[in-house]
C-alpha positions in Angstrom: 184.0 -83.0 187.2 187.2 -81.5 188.7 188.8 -78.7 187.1 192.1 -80.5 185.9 190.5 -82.7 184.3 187.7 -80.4 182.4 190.4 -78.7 181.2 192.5 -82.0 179.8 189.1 -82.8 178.1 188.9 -79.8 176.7 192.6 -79.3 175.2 192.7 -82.7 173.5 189.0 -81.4 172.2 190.7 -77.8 171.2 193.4 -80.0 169.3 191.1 -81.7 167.6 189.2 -79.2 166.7 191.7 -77.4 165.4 193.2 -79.5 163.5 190.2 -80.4 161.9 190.0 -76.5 160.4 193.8 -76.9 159.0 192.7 -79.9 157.1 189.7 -77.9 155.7 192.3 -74.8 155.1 194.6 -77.0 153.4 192.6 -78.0 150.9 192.3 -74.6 149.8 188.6 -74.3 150.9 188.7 -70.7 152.5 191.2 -69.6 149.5 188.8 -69.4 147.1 185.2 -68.4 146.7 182.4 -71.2 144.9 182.6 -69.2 141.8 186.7 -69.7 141.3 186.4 -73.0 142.6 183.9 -74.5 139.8 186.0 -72.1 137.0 188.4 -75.2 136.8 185.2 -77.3 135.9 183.4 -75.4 133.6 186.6 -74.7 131.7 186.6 -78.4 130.8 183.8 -80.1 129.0 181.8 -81.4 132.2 178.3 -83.1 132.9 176.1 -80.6 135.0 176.2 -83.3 137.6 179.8 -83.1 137.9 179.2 -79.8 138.9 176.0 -79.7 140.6 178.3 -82.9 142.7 181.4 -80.6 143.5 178.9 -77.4 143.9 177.2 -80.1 147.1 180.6 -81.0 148.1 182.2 -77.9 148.6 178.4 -76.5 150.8 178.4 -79.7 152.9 182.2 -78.7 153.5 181.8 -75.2 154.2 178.8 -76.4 156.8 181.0 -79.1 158.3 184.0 -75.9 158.7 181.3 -73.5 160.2 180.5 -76.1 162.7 183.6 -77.0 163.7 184.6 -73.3 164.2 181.6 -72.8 166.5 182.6 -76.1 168.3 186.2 -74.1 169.0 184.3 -71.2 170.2 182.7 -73.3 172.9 185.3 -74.7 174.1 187.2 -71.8 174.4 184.7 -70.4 176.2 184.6 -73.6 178.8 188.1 -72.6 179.0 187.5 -69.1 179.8 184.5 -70.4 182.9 187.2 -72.4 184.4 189.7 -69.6 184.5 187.4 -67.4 186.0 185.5 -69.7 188.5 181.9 -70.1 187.0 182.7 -74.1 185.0 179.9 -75.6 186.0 177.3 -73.3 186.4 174.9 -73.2 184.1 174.2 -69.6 182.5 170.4 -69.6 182.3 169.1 -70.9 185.8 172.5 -70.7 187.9 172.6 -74.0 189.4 175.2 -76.3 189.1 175.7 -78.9 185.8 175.8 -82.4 186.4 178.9 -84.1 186.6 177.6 -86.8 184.3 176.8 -83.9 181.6 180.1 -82.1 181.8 181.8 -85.6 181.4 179.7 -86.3 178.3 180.3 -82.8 177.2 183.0 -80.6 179.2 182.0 -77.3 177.2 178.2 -77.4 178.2 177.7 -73.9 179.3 173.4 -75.1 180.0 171.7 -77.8 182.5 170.2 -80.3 181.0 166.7 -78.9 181.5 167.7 -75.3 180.2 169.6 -76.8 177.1 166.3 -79.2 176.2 164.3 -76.2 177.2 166.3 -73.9 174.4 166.4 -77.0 171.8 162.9 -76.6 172.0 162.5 -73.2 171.5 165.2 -73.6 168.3 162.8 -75.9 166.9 160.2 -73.9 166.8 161.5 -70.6 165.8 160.4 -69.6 162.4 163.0 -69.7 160.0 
């Protein structure tokens, strides 16, 4: 994958990233913690489901944020590689990524064989 257009992929993927976390922001998600967020419930007569529900809601949230965060920090760092020469290289063995790889995902900093290789590892980690 050329350079021009790694880094077009990865703009448009910034931008949509980003805008992502403003959505999350705007809802007032980071503004408040769990416990000032379900004060509003419990002040009114609610079911424990209703907050057990927004308690879910508001985790699966924060997980989807956290994600999308890390995705930004990827692809800022793809954008860092192309400015200083080493997009496309993969930072465990060295050798060069497949084209077909970058174009599926343009902020792969692993091979395929070193990405499966730590996927595997990941998996079997303790927690």
């Amino acid at each position: 994958m050329d350079a021009s257009s790694a880094r077009h992929q990865l703009a448009d993927e910034r931008t949509r990233l980003e805008g992502l976390r403003e959505q999350f922001r705007a809802e007032g998600l980071t503004d408040e913690s769990e416990g000032e967020s379900l004060e509003a419930l419990t002040l009114v007569s609610q079911h424990p489901a209703d907050v057990g529900t927004e308690t879910f809601d508001r985790e699966r949230d924060l997980s989807i944020l956290e994600q999308v965060e890390a995705e930004l920090v990827d692809v800022e760092r793809a954008l860092e590689r192309l400015d200083d020469g080493s997009y496309g290289t993969c930072e465990a063995c060295g050798k060069p990524i497949d084209d077909a790889r970058l174009e599926a995902r343009p902020e792969a900093r692993l091979c395929r064989e070193d990405q499966e290789a730590a996927e595997r590892e990941a998996r079997h980690r303790p927690v």
